[in-house]
Structures are given as structure tokens and as C-alpha cells.
N, C-alpha and C positions, 0 to 999 in steps of 0.2 A: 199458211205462213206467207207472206207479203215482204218480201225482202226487193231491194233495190238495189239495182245491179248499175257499174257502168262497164262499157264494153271497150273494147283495148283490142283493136285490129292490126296486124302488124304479119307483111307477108299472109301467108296462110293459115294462120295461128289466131284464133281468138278466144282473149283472155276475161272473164267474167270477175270485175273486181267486184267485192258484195260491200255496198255502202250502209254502215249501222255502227252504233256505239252499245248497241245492246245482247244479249246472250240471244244467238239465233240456232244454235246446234245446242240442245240437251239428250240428246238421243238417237239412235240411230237410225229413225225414221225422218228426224229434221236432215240429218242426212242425204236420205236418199231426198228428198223434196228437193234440196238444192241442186245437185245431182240430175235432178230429173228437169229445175226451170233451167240448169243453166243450157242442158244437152238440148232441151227444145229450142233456145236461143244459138245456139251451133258453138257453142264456147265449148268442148273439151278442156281447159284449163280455169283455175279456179285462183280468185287471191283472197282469205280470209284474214282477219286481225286476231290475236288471240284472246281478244276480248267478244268477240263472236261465238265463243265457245265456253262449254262451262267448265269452271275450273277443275271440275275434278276429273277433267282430261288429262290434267297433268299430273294428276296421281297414279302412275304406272298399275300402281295394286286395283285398281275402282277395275282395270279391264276396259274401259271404256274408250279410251284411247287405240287400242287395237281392235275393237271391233268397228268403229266407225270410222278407221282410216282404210282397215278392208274392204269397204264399200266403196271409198274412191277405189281403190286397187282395182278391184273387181269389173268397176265399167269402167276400165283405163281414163281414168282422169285426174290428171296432172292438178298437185294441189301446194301454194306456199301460203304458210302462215305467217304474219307479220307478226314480229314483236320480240320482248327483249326477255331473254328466255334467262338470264345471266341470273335471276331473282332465286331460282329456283336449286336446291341446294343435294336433290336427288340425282346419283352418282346414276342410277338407271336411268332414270329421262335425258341427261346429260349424254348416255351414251346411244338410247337410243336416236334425240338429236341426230350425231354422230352422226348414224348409221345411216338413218332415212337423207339426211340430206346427200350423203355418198353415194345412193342408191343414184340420188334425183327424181324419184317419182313424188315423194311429198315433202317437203322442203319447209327448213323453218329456215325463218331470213330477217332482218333489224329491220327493212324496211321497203316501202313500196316501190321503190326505183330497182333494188336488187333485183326483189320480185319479180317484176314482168321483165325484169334481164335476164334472170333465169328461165323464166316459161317460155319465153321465146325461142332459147337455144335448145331448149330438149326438146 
């Protein structure tokens, strides 16, 4: 996979925003791929669109969503999803939302200016 990144240096923080309008994560090997160009490139932190992914990430039930956000978990990397999450009318994604962005390790956010204001401070 050939994605195109730009890099967002800031302090000792840098951030791998992945530049695409197309579905780049269907699986949890795209995943790790991006995971693995961004970690070669020294970005620990990640900014994807939620149009980067495929939608039935945001069907709680598919599973899919938790196992391929354990994979950022897993090799500590900090990850915000851009986009407007408001469409979506499941009480459990809504809380998951919630939850993850509480934590601060992977973060859904309206938009790219939040984003790396957030990855910057965690």
C-alpha cells in the first residue's frame, strides 16, 4: 500500500498526517502497514480521516473496530480520527467515542487543527 503522508514536527512529537480521500485501512494488516511506514518515518503519532477507513468500522458489532485499534494500542501509537462522527446514530459507538477520546490514546476529533492539538499534548 503506497499512502502519502505529511509530517507535522512540533517539539519532540511527530505527527504522520496520511493524505488520501480513499479507504486505506480495510483490515487489520492495512493496519499494521501504516503502523510500520509511519514508525520507520519516527512519527509515533497518527492523523487519519474517517473516510480512510472502512465503514464498517463503525459498526461496533463487525469487531473490527477493536481489533484494529488494538494494534495501534499495542505498539503505543497515538492515533486521531478526523470527521463528523454526529451521523451515526449507535448508542455504543457514541459511547465508545466517549470513552476512547477520555482515555486520549485514540481520539475521534471534527477536525485537523483539534488533531494535532491534541497529539501534541499527550
Amino acid at each position: 500500500m503506497s499512502i502519502n503522508f505529511k509530517f507535522i514536527k512540533n517539539n519532540n512529537a511527530i505527527i504522520a498526517e496520511v493524505i488520501s480521500d480513499k479507504v486505506l485501512i480495510n483490515e487489520v494488516q492495512d493496519a499494521l502497514d501504516l503502523i510500520a511506514d509511519c514508525d520507520y518515518n519516527g512519527a509515533r503519532r497518527i492523523i487519519l480521516r474517517k473516510e480512510n477507513i472502512i465503514p464498517g468500522f463503525f459498526d461496533l458489532k463487525t469487531g473490527i473496530a477493536g481489533e484494529i485499534l488494538q494494534k495501534f494500542s499495542t505498539y503505543d501509537i497515538r492515533l486521531a480520527i478526523i470527521g463528523d462522527f454526529s451521523k451515526y446514530e449507535s448508542r455504543a459507538l457514541m459511547d465508545f467515542i466517549y470513552e476512547s477520546n477520555k482515555a486520549g490514546r485514540i481520539l475521534f476529533v471534527p477536525d485537523r487543527k483539534v488533531a494535532v492539538e491534541s497529539l501534541i499534548i499527550i
